[in-house]
Each structure stands twice: as C-alpha cells, then as structure tokens.
C-alpha positions as CSV (number, residue, x, y, z in Angstrom):
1,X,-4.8,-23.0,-37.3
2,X,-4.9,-26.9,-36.9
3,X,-1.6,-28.3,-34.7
4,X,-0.6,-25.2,-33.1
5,X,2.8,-25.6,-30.8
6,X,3.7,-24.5,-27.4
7,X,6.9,-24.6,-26.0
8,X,7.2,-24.0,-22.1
9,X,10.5,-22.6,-20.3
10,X,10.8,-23.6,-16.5
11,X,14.1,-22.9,-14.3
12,X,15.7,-24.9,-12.1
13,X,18.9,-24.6,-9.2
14,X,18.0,-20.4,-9.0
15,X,16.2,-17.9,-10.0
16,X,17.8,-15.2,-12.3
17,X,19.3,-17.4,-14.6
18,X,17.7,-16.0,-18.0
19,X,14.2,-17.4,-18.6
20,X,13.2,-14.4,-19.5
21,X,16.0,-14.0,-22.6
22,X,16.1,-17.8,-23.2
23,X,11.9,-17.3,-24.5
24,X,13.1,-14.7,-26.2
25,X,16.2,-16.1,-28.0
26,X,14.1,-19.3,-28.6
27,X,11.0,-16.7,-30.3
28,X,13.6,-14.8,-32.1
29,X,15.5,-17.7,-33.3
30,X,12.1,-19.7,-34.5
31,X,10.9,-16.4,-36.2
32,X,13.7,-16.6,-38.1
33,X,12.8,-19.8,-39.3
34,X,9.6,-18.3,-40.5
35,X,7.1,-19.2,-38.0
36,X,5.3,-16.6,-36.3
37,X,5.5,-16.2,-32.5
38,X,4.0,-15.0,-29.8
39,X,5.6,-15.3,-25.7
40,X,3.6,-15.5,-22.6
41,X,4.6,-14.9,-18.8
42,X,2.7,-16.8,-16.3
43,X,3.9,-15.3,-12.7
44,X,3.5,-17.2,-9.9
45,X,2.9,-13.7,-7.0
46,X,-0.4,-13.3,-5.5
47,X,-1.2,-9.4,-7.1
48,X,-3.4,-9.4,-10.0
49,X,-0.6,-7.6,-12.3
50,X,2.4,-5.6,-11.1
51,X,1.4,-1.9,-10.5
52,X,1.5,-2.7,-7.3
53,X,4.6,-4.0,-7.1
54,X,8.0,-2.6,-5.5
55,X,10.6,-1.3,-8.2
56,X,13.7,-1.8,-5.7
57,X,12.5,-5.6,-4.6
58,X,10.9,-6.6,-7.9
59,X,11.8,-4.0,-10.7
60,X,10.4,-2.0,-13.2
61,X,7.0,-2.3,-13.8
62,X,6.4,-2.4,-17.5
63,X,3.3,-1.2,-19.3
64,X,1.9,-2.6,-22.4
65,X,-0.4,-0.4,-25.6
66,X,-3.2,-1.8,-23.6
67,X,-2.7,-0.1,-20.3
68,X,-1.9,-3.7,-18.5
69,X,1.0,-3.5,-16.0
70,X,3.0,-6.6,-16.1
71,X,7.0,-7.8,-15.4
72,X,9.4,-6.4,-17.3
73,X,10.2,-9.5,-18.9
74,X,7.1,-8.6,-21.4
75,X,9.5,-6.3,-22.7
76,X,12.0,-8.0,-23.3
77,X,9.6,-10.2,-25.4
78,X,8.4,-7.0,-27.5
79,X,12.1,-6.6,-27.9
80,X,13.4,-9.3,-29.1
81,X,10.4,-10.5,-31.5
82,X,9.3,-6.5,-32.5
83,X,5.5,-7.3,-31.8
84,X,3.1,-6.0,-29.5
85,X,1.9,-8.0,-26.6
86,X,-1.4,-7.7,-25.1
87,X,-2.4,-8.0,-21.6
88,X,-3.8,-11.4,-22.0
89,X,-0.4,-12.7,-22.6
90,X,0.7,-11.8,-18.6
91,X,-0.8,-13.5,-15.6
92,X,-0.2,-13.5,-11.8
93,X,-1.9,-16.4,-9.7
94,X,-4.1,-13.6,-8.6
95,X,-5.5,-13.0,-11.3
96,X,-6.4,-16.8,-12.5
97,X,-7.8,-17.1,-9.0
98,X,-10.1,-13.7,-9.5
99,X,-11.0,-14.7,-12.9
100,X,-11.9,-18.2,-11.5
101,X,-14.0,-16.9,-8.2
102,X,-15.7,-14.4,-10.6
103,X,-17.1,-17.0,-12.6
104,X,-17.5,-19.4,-10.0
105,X,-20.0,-16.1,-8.3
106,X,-21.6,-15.6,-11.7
107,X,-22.2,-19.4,-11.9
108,X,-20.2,-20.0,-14.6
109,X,-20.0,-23.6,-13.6
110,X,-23.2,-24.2,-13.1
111,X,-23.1,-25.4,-9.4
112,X,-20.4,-27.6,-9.4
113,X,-17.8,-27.9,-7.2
114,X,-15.1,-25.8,-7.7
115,X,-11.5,-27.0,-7.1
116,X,-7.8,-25.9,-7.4
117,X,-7.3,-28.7,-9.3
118,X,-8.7,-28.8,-12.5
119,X,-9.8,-25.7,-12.6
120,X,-6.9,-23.3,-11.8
121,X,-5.0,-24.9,-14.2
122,X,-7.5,-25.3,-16.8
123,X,-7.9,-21.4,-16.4
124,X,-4.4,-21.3,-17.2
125,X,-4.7,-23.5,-20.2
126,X,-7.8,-21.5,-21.4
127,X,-5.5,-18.3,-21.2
128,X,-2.8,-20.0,-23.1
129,X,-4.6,-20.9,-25.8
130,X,-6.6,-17.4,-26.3
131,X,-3.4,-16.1,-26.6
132,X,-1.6,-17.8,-29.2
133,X,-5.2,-18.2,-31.1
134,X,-5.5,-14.1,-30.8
135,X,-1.9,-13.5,-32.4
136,X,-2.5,-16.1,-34.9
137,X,0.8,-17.8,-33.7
138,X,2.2,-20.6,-35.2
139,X,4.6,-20.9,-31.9
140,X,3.4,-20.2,-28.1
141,X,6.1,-19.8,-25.8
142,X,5.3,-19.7,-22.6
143,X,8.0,-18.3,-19.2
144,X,6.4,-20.0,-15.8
145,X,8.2,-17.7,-13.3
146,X,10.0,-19.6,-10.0
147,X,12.1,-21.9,-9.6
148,X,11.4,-25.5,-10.3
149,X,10.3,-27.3,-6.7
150,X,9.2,-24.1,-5.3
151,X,5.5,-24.6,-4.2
152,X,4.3,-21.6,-5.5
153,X,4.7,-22.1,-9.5
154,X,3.1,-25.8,-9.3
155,X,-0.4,-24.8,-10.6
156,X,1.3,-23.3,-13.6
157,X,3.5,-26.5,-14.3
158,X,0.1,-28.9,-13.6
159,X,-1.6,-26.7,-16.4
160,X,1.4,-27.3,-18.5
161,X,1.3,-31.3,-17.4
162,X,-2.4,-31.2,-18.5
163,X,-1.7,-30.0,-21.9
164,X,0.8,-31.9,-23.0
165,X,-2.0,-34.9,-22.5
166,X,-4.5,-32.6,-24.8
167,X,-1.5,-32.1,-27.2
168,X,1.2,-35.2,-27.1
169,X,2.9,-33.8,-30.5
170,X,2.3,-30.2,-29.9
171,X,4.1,-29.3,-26.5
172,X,7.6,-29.2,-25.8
173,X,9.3,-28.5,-22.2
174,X,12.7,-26.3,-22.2
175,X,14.0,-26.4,-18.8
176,X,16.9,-24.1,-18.0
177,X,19.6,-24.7,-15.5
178,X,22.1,-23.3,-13.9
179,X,25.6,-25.4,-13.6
180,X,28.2,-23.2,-10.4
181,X,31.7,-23.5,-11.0
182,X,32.6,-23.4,-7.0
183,X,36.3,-21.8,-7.0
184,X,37.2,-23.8,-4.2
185,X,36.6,-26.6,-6.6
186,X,37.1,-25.4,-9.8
187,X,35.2,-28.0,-11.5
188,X,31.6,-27.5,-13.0
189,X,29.0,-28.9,-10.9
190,X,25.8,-31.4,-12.5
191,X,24.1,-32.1,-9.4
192,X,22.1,-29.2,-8.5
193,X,20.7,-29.5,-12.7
194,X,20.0,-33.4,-12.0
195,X,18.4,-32.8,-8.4
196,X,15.9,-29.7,-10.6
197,X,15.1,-32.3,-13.6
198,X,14.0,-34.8,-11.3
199,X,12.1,-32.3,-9.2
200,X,10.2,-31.6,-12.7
201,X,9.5,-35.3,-13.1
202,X,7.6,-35.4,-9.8
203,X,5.4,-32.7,-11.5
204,X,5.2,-35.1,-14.2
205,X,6.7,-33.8,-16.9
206,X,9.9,-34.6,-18.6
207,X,12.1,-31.8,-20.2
208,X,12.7,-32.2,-23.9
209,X,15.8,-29.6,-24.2
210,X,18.0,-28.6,-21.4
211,X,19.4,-25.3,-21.7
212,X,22.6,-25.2,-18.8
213,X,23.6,-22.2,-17.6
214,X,27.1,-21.5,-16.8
215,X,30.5,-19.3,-16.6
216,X,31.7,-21.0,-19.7
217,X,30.6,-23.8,-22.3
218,X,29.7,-26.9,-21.4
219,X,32.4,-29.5,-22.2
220,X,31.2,-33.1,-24.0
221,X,31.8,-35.0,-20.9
222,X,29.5,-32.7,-19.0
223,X,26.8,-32.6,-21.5
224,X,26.7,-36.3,-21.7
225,X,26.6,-36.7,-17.9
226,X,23.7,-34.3,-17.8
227,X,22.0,-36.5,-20.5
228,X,22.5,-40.1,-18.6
229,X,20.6,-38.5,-15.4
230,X,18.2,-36.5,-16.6
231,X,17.0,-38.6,-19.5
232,X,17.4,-36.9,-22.8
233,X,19.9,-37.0,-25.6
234,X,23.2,-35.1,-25.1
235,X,22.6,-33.4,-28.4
236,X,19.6,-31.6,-26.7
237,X,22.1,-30.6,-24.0
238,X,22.1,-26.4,-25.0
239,X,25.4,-24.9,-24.1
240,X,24.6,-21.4,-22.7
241,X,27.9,-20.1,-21.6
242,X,28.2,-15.9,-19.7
243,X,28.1,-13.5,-22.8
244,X,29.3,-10.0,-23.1
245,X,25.0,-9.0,-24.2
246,X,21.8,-11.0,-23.8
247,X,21.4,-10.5,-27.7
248,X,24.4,-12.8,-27.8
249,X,22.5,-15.4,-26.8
250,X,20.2,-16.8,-29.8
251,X,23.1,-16.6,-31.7
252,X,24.6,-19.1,-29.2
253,X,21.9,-21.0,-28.9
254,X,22.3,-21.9,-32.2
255,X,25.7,-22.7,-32.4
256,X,24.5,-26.0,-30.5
257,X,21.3,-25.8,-33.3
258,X,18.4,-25.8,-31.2
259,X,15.9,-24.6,-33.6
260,X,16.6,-27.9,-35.9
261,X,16.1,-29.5,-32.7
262,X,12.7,-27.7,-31.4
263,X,11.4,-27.9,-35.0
264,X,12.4,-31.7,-35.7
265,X,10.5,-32.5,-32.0
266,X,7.4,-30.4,-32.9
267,X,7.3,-32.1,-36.4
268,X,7.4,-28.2,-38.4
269,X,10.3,-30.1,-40.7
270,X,8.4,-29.2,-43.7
271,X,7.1,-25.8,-42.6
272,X,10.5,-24.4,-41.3
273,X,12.6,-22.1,-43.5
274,X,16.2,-21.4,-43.6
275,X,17.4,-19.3,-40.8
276,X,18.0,-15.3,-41.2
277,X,19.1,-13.5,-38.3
278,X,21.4,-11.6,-41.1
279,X,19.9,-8.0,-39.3
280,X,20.1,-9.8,-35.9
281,X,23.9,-10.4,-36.5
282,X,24.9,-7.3,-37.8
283,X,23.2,-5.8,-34.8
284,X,25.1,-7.9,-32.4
285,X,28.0,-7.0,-34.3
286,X,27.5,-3.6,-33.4
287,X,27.4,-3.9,-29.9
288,X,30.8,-5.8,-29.9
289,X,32.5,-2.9,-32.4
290,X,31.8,-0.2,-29.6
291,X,33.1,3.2,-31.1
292,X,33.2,6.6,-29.1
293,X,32.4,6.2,-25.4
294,X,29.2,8.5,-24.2
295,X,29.1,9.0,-20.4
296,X,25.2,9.1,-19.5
297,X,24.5,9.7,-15.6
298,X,21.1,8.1,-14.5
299,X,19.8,10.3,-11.6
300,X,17.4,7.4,-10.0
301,X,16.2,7.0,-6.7
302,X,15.8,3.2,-6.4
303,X,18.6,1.7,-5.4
304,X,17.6,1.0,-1.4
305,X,18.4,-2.8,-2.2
306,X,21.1,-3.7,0.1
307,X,25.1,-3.0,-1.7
308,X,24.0,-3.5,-5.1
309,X,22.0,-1.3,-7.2
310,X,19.2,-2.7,-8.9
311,X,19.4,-2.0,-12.6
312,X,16.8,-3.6,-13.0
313,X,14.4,-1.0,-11.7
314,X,15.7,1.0,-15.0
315,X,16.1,-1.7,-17.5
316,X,14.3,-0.2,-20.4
317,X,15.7,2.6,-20.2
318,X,19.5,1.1,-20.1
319,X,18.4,-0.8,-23.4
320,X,16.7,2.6,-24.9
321,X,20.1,4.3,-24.2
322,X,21.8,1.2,-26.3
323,X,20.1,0.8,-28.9
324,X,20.6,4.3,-29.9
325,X,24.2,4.3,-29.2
326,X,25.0,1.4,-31.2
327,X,23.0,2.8,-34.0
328,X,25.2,6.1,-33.9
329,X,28.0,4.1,-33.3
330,X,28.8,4.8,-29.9
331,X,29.4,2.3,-27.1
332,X,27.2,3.9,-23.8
333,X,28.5,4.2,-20.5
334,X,26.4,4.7,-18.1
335,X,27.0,5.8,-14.3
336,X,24.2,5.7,-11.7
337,X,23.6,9.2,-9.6
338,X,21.5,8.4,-6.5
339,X,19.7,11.6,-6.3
340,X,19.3,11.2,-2.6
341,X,23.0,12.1,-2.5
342,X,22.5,15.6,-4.5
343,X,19.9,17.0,-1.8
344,X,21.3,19.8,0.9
345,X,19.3,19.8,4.4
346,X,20.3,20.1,8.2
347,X,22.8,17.2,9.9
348,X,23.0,18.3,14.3
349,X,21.1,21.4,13.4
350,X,23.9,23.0,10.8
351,X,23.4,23.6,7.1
352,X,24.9,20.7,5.1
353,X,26.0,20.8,1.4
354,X,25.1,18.4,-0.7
355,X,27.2,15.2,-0.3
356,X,27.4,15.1,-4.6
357,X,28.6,18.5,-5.7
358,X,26.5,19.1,-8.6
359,X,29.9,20.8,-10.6
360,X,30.4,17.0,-11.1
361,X,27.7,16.4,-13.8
362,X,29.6,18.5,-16.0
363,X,32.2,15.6,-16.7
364,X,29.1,13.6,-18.0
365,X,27.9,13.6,-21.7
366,X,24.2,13.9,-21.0
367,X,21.7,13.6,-17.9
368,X,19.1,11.0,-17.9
369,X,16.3,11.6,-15.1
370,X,14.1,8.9,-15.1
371,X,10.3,8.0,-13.9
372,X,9.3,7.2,-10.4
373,X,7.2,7.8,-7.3
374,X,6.9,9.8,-4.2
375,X,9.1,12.4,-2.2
376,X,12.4,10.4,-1.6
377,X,14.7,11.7,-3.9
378,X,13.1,14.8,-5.6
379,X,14.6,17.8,-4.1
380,X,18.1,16.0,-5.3
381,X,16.4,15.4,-9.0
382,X,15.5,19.3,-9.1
383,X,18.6,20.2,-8.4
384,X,20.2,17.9,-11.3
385,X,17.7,19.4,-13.2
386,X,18.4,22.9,-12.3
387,X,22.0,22.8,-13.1
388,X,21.5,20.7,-16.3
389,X,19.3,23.6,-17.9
390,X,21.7,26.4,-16.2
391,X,24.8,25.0,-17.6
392,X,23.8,23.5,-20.8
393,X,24.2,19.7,-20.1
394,X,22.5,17.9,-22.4
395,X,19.1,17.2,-20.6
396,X,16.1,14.0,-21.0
397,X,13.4,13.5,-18.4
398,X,10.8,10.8,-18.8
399,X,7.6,11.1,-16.8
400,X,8.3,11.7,-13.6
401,X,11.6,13.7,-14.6
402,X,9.1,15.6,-16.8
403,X,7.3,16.7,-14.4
404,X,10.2,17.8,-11.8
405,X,11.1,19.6,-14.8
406,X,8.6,22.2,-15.0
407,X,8.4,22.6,-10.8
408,X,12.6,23.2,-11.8
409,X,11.3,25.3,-14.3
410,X,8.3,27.4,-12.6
411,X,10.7,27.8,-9.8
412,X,13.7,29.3,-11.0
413,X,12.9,30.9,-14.0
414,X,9.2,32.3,-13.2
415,X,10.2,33.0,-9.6
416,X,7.8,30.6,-7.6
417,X,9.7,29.3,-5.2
418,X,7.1,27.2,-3.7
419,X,5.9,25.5,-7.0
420,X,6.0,22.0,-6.7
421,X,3.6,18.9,-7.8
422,X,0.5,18.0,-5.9
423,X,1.8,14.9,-5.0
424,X,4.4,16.0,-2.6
425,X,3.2,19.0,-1.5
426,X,-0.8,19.6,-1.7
427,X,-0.6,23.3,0.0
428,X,1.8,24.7,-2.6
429,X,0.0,27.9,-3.5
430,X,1.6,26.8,-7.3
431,X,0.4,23.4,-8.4
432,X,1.9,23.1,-11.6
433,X,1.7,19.5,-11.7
434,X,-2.0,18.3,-10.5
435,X,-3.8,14.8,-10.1
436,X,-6.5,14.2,-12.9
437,X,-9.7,14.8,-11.7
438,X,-10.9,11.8,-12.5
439,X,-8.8,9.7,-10.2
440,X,-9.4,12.0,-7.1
441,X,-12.8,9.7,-6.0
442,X,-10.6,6.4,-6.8
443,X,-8.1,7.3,-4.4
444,X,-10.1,9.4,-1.6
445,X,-10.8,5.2,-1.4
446,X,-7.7,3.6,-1.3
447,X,-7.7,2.4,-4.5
448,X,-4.4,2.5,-5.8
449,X,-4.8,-0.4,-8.5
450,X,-5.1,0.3,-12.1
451,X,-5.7,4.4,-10.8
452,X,-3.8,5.9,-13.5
453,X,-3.3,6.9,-17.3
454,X,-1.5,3.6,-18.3
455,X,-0.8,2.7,-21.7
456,X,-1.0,3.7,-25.5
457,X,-1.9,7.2,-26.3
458,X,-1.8,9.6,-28.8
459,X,0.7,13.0,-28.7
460,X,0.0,15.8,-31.6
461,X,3.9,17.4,-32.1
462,X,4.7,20.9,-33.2
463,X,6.1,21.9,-36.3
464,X,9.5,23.5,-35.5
465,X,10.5,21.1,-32.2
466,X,13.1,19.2,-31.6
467,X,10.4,16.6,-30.7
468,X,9.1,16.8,-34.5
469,X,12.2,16.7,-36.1
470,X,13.4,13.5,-34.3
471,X,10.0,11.5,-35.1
472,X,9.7,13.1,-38.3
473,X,6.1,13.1,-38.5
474,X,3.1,14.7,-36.9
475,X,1.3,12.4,-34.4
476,X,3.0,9.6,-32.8
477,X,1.7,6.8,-29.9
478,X,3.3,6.4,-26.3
479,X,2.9,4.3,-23.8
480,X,2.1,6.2,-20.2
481,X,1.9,5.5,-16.5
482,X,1.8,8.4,-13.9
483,X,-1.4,9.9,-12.1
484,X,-0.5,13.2,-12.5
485,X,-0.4,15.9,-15.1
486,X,0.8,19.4,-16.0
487,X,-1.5,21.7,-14.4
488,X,-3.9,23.7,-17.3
489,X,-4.3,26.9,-14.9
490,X,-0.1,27.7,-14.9
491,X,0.3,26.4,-18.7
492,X,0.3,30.1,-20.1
493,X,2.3,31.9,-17.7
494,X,5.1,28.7,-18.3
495,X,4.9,29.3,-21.7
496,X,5.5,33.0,-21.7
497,X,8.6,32.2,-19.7
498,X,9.9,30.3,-22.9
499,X,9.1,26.6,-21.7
500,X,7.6,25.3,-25.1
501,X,4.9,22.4,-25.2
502,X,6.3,20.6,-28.2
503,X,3.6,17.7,-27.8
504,X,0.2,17.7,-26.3
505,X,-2.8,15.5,-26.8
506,X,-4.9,15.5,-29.9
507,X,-7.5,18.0,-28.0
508,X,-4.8,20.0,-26.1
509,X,-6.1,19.3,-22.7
510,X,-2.4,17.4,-21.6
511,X,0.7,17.8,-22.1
512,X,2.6,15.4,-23.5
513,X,6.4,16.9,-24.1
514,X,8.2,19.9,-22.8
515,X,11.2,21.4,-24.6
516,X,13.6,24.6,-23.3
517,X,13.3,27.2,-25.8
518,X,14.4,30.8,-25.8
519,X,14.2,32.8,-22.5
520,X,14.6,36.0,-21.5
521,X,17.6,37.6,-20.1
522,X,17.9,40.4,-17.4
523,X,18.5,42.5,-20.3
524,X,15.8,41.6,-22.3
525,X,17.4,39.5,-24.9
526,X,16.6,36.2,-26.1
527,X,18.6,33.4,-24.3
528,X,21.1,31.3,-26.0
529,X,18.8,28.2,-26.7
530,X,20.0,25.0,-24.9
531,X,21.6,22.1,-26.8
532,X,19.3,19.6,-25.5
533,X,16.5,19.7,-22.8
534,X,13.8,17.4,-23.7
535,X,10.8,15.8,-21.3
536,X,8.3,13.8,-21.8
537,X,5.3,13.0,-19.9
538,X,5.6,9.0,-21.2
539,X,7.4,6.4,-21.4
540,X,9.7,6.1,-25.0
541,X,11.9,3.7,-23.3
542,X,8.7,1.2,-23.5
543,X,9.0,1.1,-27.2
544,X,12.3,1.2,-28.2
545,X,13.9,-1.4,-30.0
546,X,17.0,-3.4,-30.7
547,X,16.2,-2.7,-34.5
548,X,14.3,-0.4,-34.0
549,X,15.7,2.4,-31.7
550,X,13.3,5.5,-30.0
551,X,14.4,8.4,-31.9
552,X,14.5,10.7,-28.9
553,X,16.9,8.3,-27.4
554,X,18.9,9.0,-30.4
555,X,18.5,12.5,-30.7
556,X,19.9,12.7,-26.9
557,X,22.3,10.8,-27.8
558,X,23.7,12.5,-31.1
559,X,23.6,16.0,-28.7
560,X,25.7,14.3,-26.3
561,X,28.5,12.4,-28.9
562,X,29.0,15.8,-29.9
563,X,29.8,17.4,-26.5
C-alpha cells in the first residue's frame, strides 16, 4: 500500500500514565473509522523479550499465538482492536542490538563500520515497517516505552525522528502527559507537561497531539496554556480526565474528536468513514450498569512489591473475569488471597495454623488460582485447592493452578501423600507433574530463555465435558507457557480415581484440561459431582476479549452467580 501512516505515542512527566491504553483507544477509535490497524511496542530494557522478566517488579508476562513473550501491553492491543499480534510487533533494545551484531558477524554490512547511530535505529525503522507491511495496515501505531528524557528510550525516538524525514506527510507524534493536581495547591499544574514537550524537541521532534493526563478535564484556559508553550493548537490539546474503566477512554478521546484530528493531519479525509463504536458503547455501558455482585478470590503469590499489590502481575486474568461478568450481567469483585498466608508450618519450634483459616473461602462465589513459578506459595495454593474440591466452591485453575491441582488431587484422593511436581520436589517417589523431556538438556545448561511450551496450540475436547459444552465445539487453540506437564506414567491410576481429562492434545500425549468428575465414596457409591472444578494447562485469559469473552471464564462465572 502507497502512503502508509504511523502514529507514535511517547510519555512524558511519569511513567504509568496510559500509553499503553491511549495506542489502544487511538487503534480502536481509528478502526472504527474504517482503517485497518495494527500496534507495536518498542521497550526500551536490555532482555531480548520478557520471559525473563520479574512478574512482581515488571508484571505479567504475556504470550502471543507465536510463542513470543512480550509486555503485557501486547494484550491490551489484541484487546482492544480483536487481532492477533505477532512477535515482530514487540521489541526490547536487546533484541535490536542482537539482531544488529548478528548481521554485523554474518557481514550483513559488508565491512562497514557499524554504529549506534544510524544503524540501531534504522533496525528499528526496518522492524516498523515489516510490521505494518505484514498486517496490511493502513495505520501503525507505535508505544516507545519510558519516559520522555530518560536516556534509555532515545534510540527508539531517533528512529522515529528519522522517519518522519522518510515520511513528512505520513507520521504523526502523540505525546501523553501527565498534569498533578498538588492538594496543597489545588490547582492543576502545566509545567512538568511543558518541561517533557520541550525535552521531546531536543530529540527533534515536535508532538502533533497532546493527550494530558489528569484527575479531572482539562479546563479551556489550561488547554490553551498548554498550547502557547508547547507549540500546537489548543484544539489538539486531548482532555483525558481519571475514568471509572480504561474502555472509557476512546470514548473520551473522542468527545474532544481526535480521530477528525489524526485523520485531517494524516491527510485520510477522503478514506475515513463515519465512526461506529455502536458495540463499543453498549459494551461500556455494560460495565457502568453493574448487576449482581460475584465475589472471586484470586489465590496469587506475587504480591512481594512493597504495601501494594501488583495487579498487574494478574491483569488478564482480572479483564478475563470481566468480560464475562458483564456479559452475564454481573459486576465482578474481586479480592486478592496471598497464598503464602494459607500455608501451616513451625514458628519457635510449635505447630502454627494457618494465618488465613481456609473456612473463609466459603464466603466467596468462586476460587480463581492462577499461573506462576517456583515453591513460594504452593503448599498455601494446595490447600485452597483441597478445600475448594472438598466443599464444593466453585473451582478454576490456569496452568500452574492446574497442575497443583492434580498433586491436590493424587494426594488426597489416591492417597499419595508425597505426590508433588518435579519442579519443587525432584525425589517425590510420585511425579505426577514432570519436565518435558526435551527441555531437560536446555536447562542442565542454564538456559532458561525461550525453554518452554509457549504459545498457540491445539486441545482435542471430550464429548460430555464441561469443557465441550462451554466451547461448543470439538478442537479449540490456546495459548501456553509452563515447562512442565502432567506426567503420562500416573495418568491412568488418576483417572480411575474419577479425575477426567476433558482436553488433551490432538495425539493424546498432554494434557490439556482436567475436570472433577464422579468419585468414589467409602461406601462405594458415586460421589455427588462438583458444581465447578475446571483446570487448564493454558492460558484462556490470553484470549479473552472485551467483545469477545473466554467461554470458560463465563462458565465459571454462571456456576458462581448461581451460588
């Protein structure tokens, strides 16, 4: 396509201030204008994606249909605009730099000298436009992570300088501020927004839009400062005031029209249709209209970040959890369970009770425990588990929570009190969750990087399953990332017992989904099956959307409006 756009989104004063929903809101907004979209994240941090990365200091770690782990904000991308991303539309300074020393060994440039400037950022710029070229977009919008001024993100803002040059009428800078309200002052504040734009100018570019940031709308006088000092009109001053949801904000956006004003700048007059975010709307309508309250208690483990718990480590599944409330009109709320707090053990040498009594999940509608990593926690997750299935709490474990709930499972229903996964415990004489052979060599290395089963793959669900009711069809596609996988030597014996494999892989080699059916009693008699106790070995909360929600997120859901 001849004239293709891009539109870049920089922040300024702090991070955290939305740039990750601003390129959505602009995507969604512009998509509903007709023009097809596609969203990039350039990060400024050294790793060459974000496996590696810690959940509690960065958050979660999203995973993409193509296996490529990337910031969450990719997501929110898929989200908002309902496409798929690929990995080509995420990049980390690392991996520019390892893509440019990897040609540079190959002698991909021919002997020349090799410098950070222009070839760093013309990697970026050659990324960029395979990107939008590959989705066919009409739009590129592209999130450069950092703040504006920090040293680290200037590479990323030169490549945006440089193709502005190549592309005078076909790029377009968005910078978003943030304007404090000091409450020993009580007035709004410009400065810190002026001080950022000019900090921008030094890169050399000039910010066409200026989306401010605040605790309420910006007033006329305010927006007309902003536009004297930072040199653009006041109508391209963007109002974006705290909102009860993020998908509040296209709709705000444009109340101050900033789609006429994107498309009039780009010169898409003729090409633009008449906005419809009718769907859009009456999906934020929703979300205002609340309905029944649900209780949903998260049993996490990462919330060692000082006195406030990082959400963020557990955003998808949060939005998973609404979007399927609000479809079943239900308005979620959810309470955060460290599991650390549910685990017994010895305190001077005396037995200790658990500092949560378990009895207190019964006041919840349903129990959410969700992926994660390592020993801290488990024991507390097992027991959550545990008293979930024993008392008939309405039950969903994703990855991880899967696979603490067949150790719960092999444990205290087949009797083997040392079962537990391979990960934590290596001696157990019951490995009933086990590391894929194939990564054993990658790891006896220390190669941790891009060691596991990460993105899109396909599950094969039985007729007759809770699983295949909710999907309502016979092979679906999930996004994974774990290492390790229900054992195949101890997948009989846990099936006897009445744990049923709803979902496997095509061939039947993993195991995919884990249901409680029917058990035994003491007497011999079937069990009284459990309302809902659901796990899968992926990741639903990856692909669940605003319009769109994951349909075992709604089936949890419908169990628990119910109780």
């Amino acid at each position: 396509m001849k004239n293709r756009k891009y539109i870049f989104v920089a922040g300024g004063v702090m991070s955290g201030i939305g740039k990750g929903i601003t390129v959505s809101s602009v995507g969604k907004i512009l998509q509903s204008r007709g023009f097809k979209i596609t969203a990039l994240k350039v990060d400024p941090y050294v790793n060459v994606d974000a496996g590696t990365m810690n959940p509690t200091e960065h958050g979660e770690v999203a995973v993409l249909d193509d296996g490529y782990e990337t910031d969450q904000d990719m997501l929110n991308y898929e989200r908002f605009l309902n496409v798929t991303l690929p990995n080509l539309n995420y990049m980390t300074t690392g991996r520019v730099y390892r893509s440019v020393i990897e040609r540079e060994r190959n002698l991909g440039y021919k002997g020349k000298c090799v410098q950070v400037v222009p070839h760093i950022p013309l990697e970026i710029i050659g990324r960029i436009e395979k990107a939008a070229k590959l989705a066919e977009a009409d739009i590129a919008i592209i999130e450069i992570g950092g703040t504006i001024g920090e040293y680290e993100n200037i590479l990323f803002l030169e490549a945006a300088r440089m193709l502005k040059i190549k592309y005078p009428k076909d790029v377009l800078f968005i910078m978003l501020s943030y304007l404090p309200i000091p409450s020993k002052i009580g007035e709004m504040k410009t400065k810190p927004t002026q001080h950022a734009a000019r900090a921008l100018n030094a890169t050399g570019i000039q910010p066409d839009i200026l989306i401010a940031r605040s605790e309420v709308p910006l007033d006329k006088k305010r927006k007309e400062k902003i536009a004297l000092f930072c040199n653009i009109n006041a109508e391209d001053v963007i109002s974006a005031p705290d909102v009860e949801s993020i998908y509040d904000v296209p709709l705000n956006f444009e109340k101050d029209k900033i789609s006429d004003s994107i498309i009039k700048k780009l010169g898409l007059q003729k090409r633009a249709k008449k906005s419809n975010l009718k769907r859009w709307k009456n999906f934020v309508k929703k979300t205002h209209n609340g309905g029944r309250e649900i209780n949903i208690a998260i049993i996490g483990k990462y919330f060692d970040s000082g006195d406030f718990v990082l959400s963020d480590a557990y955003i998808s599944v949060i939005e998973a959890i609404k979007f399927s409330a609000y479809k079943i009109n239900c308005k979620p709320k959810i309470h955060w369970l460290n599991s650390k707090d549910f685990e017994g053990g010895r305190a001077d040498g005396q037995a200790r009770p658990p500092v949560r009594r378990l009895a207190a999940l019964k006041k919840y509608d349903g129990v959410i425990v969700p992926g994660g990593f390592g020993s801290s926690g488990v024991e507390g997750k097992i027991k959550v588990i545990q008293y979930a299935r024993e008392n008939k709490i309405p039950f969903f474990g994703l990855c991880y929570g899967m696979q603490l709930a067949v150790v719960e499972f092999a444990r205290n229903v087949l009797g083997w009190k040392d079962a537990h996964t391979a990960e934590i415990n290596p001696r157990t004489t019951h490995p009933v969750i086990d590391i894929m052979p194939e990564q054993k060599e990658k790891l006896a290395r220390d190669n941790y990087g891009g060691t596991m089963r990460l993105g899109a793959y396909p599950t094969v669900l039985k007729k007759g399953t809770i699983a295949r009711a909710a999907y309502g069809r016979a092979e679906i596609s999930e996004r994974h990332r774990h290492r390790f996988e229900v054992n195949p030597e101890f997948i009989s014996r846990l099936t006897q017992a009445g744990l049923i494999f709803s979902g496997t892989s095509p061939d039947g080699r993993l195991m995919e989904i884990v249901e409680l059916g029917h058990t035994m009693s003491k007497l011999g008699k079937l069990a009284e099956t459990h309302p809902f106790f659901v796990a899968t070995q992926f990741h639903p909360e990856f692909l669940a959307r605003p319009l769109s929600p994951h349909p075992l997120f709604t089936e949890f859901l419908k169990v628990c409006k119910k109780k």
